[in-house]
C-alpha positions as a Markdown table, in Angstrom:
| # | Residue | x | y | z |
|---|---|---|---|---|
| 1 | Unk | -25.2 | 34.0 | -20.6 |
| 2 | Unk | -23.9 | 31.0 | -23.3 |
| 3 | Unk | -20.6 | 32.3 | -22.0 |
| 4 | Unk | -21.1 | 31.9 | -18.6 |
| 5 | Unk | -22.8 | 28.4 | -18.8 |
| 6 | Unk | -19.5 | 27.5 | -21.4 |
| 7 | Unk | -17.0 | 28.7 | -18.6 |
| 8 | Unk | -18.9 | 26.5 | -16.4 |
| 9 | Unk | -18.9 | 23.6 | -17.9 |
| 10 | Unk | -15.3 | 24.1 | -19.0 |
| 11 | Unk | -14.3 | 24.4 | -15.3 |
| 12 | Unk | -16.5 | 21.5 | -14.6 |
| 13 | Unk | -15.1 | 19.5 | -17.0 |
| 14 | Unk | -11.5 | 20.3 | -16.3 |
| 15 | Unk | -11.8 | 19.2 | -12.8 |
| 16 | Unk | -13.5 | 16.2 | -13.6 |
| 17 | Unk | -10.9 | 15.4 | -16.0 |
| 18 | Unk | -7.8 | 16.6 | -12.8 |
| 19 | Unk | -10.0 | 14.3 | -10.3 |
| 20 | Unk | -10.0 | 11.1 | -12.7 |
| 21 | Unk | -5.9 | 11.7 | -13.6 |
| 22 | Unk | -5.5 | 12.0 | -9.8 |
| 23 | Unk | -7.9 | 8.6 | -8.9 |
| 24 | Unk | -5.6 | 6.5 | -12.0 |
| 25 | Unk | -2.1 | 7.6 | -11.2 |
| 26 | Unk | -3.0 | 6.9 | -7.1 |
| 27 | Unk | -4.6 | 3.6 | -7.8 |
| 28 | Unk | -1.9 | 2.3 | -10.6 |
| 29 | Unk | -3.2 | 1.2 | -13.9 |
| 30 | Unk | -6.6 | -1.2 | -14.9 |
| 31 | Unk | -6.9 | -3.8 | -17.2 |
| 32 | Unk | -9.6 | -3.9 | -20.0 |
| 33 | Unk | -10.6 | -7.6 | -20.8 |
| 34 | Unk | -11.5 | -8.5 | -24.2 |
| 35 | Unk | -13.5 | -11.7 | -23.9 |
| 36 | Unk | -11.7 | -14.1 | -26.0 |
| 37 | Unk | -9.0 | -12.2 | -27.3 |
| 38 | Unk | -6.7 | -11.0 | -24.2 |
| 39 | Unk | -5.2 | -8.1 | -22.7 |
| 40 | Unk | -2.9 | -5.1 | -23.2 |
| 41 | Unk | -1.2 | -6.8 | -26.3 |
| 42 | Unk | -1.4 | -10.2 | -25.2 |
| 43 | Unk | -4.0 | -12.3 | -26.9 |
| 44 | Unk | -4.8 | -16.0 | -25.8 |
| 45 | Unk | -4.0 | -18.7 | -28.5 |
| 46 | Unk | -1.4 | -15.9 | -30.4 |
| 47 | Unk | 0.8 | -14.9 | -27.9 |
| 48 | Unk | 3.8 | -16.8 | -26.4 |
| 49 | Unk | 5.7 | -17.0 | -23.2 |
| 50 | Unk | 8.3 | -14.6 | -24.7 |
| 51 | Unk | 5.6 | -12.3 | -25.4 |
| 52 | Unk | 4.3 | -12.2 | -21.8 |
| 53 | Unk | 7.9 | -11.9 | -20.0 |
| 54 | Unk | 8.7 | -9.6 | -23.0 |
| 55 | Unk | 6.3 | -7.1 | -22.0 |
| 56 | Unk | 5.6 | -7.9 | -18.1 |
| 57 | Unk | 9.3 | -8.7 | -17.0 |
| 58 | Unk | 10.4 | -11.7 | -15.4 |
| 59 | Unk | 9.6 | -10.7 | -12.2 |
| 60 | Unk | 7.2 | -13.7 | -11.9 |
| 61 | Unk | 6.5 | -17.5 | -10.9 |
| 62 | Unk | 6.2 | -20.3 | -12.6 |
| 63 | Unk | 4.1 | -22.9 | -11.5 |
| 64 | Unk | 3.6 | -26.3 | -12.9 |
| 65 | Unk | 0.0 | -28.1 | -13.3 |
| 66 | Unk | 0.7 | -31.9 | -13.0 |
| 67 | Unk | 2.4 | -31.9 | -16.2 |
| 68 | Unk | -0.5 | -30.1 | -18.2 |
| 69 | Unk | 0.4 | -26.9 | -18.2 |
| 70 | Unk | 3.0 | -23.8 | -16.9 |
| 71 | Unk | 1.1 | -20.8 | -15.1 |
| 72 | Unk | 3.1 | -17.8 | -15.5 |
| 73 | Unk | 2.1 | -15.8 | -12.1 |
| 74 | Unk | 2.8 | -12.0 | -11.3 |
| 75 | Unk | 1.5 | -11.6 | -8.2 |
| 76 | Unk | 2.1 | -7.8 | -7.7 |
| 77 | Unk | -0.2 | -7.2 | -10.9 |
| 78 | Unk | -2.5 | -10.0 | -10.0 |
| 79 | Unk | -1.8 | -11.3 | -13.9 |
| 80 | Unk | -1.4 | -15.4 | -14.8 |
| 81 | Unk | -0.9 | -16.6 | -18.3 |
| 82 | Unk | -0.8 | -20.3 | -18.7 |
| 83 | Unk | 0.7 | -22.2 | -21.9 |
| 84 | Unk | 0.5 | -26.1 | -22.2 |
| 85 | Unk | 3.2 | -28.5 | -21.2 |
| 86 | Unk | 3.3 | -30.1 | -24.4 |
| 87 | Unk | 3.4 | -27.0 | -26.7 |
| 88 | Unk | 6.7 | -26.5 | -28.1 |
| 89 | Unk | 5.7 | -22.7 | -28.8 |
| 90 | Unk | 4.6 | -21.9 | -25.5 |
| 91 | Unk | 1.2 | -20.5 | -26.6 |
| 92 | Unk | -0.9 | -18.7 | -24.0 |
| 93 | Unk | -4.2 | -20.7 | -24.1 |
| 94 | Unk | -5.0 | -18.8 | -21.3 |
| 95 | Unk | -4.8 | -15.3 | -18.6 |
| 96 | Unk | -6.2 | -15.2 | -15.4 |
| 97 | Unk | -7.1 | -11.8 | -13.7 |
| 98 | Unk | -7.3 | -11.2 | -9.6 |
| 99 | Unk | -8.0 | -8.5 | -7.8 |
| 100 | Unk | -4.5 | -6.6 | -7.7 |
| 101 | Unk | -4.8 | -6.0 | -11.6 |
| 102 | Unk | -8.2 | -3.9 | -11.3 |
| 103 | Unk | -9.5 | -6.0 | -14.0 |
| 104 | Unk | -12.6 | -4.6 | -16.1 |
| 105 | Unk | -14.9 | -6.3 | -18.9 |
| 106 | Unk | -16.5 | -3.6 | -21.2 |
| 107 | Unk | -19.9 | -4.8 | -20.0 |
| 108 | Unk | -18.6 | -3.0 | -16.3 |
| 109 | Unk | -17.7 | -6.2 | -14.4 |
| 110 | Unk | -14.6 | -5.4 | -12.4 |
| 111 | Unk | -12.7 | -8.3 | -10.6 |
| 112 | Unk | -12.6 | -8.2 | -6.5 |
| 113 | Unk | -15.8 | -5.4 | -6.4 |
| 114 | Unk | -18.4 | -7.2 | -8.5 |
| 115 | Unk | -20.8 | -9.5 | -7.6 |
| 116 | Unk | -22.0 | -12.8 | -9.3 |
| 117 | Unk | -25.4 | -11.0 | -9.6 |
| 118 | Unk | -23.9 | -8.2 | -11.3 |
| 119 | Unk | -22.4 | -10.5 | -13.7 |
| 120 | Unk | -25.9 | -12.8 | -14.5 |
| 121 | Unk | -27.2 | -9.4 | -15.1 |
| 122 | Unk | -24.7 | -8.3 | -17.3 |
| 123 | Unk | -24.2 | -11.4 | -19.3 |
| 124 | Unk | -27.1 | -13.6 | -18.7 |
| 125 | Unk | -27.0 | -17.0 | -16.6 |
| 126 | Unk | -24.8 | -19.8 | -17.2 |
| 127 | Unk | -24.0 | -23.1 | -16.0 |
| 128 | Unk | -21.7 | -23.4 | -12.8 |
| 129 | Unk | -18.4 | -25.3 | -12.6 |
| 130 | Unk | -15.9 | -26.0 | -10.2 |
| 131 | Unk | -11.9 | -26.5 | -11.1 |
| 132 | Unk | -10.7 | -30.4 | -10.0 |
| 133 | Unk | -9.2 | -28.9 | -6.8 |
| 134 | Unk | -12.6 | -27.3 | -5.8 |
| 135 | Unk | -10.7 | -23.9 | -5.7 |
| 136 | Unk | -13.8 | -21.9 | -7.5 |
| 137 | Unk | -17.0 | -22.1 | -8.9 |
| 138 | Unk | -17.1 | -20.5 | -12.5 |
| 139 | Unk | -19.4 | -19.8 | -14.6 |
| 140 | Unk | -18.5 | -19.2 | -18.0 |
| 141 | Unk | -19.3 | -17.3 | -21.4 |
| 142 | Unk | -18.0 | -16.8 | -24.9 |
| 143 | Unk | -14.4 | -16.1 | -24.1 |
| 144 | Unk | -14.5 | -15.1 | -20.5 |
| 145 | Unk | -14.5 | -17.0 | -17.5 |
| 146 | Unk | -15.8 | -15.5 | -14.2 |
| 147 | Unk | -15.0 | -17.2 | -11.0 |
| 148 | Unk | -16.1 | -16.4 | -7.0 |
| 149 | Unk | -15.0 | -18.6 | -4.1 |
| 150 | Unk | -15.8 | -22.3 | -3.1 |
| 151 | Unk | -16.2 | -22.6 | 0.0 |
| 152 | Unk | -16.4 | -26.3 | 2.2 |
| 153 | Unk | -19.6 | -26.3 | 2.9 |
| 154 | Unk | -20.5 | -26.2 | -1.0 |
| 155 | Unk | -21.5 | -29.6 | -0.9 |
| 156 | Unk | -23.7 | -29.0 | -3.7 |
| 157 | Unk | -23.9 | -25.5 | -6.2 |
| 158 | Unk | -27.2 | -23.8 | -5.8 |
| 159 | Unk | -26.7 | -20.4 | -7.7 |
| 160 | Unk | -29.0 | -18.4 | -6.0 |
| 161 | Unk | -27.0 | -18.9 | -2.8 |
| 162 | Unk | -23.7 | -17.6 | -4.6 |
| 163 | Unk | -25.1 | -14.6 | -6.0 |
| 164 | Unk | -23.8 | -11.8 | -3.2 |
| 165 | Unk | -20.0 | -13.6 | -3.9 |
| 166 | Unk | -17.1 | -11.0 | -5.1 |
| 167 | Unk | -15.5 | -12.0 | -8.5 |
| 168 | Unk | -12.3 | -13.1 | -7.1 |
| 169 | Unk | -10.7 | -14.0 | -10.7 |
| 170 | Unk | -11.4 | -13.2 | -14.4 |
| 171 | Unk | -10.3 | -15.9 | -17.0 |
| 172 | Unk | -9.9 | -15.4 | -21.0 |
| 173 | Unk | -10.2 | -18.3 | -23.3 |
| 174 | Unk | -9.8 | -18.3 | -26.9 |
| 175 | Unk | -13.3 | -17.8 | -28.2 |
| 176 | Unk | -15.0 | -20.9 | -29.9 |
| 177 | Unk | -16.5 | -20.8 | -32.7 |
């Protein structure tokens, strides 16, 4: 009988495993977000621009903030990296995470699919803020940045109201201590 139920399970288990293979090599790769550190090698107030287009090609954009900062913009991959204007070793201060990079955080948040509500409940409320354009609303933690739409009619934040809004970016910032 222990045979039986091992052979089982084995079978079980080896499908499981030929499903999930399946699901990541349809789908492309994710991204797992370490909250103040970075990404896949990259790690915000370490890494430079050469680092980036070392490792992610220079198949990108790059986009100037009114003389503040670069934003280094893959838009297949849904990856940004920003370093300052005024930094002579291009340091990425900065990576921002949309949808196309199926973007996780270890506490399950995944860019584009969850929910602001998901996030209060995975990290606990926080403070909303809104960029100078008025682009997003984010609300932010120890090293990570999570960001849902701002719409026009926003005339004033009431977080209850944005709770049922998708993720649409994830942000890591170098973690203060």
């Amino acid at each position: 009988m222990k045979i039986i139920g091992h052979k089982i399970l084995a079978i079980s288990l080896s499908v499981t495993l030929s499903v999930f293979a399946n699901l990541v090599q349809t789908e492309g790769r994710a991204v797992y977000v370490a909250a103040g550190l970075g990404i896949d090698g990259i790690t915000v107030g370490y890494s430079t621009k050469n680092s980036v287009t070392s490792r992610y090609g220079d198949n990108y954009a790059l986009i100037e903030h009114n003389q503040y900062s670069y934003e280094i913009r893959y838009r297949d991959t849904g990856m940004s990296f920003w370093y300052r204007y005024e930094d002579p070793e291009q340091r990425i201060f900065s990576i921002g995470l949309r949808p196309e990079s199926r973007a996780f955080t270890g506490r399950g948040i995944i860019v584009g699919r969850s929910s602001l509500q998901d996030v209060f409940n995975a990290y606990g409320k926080a403070e909303s803020y809104t960029t100078t354009a008025e682009e997003t609303w984010f609300f932010e933690y120890q090293g990570i940045k999570f960001h849902i739409e701002h719409k026009s009619s926003d005339k004033r934040v009431v977080p209850e109201k944005l709770l049922k809004r998708r993720i649409i970016q994830i942000e890591i910032v170098a973690m203060e201590f």
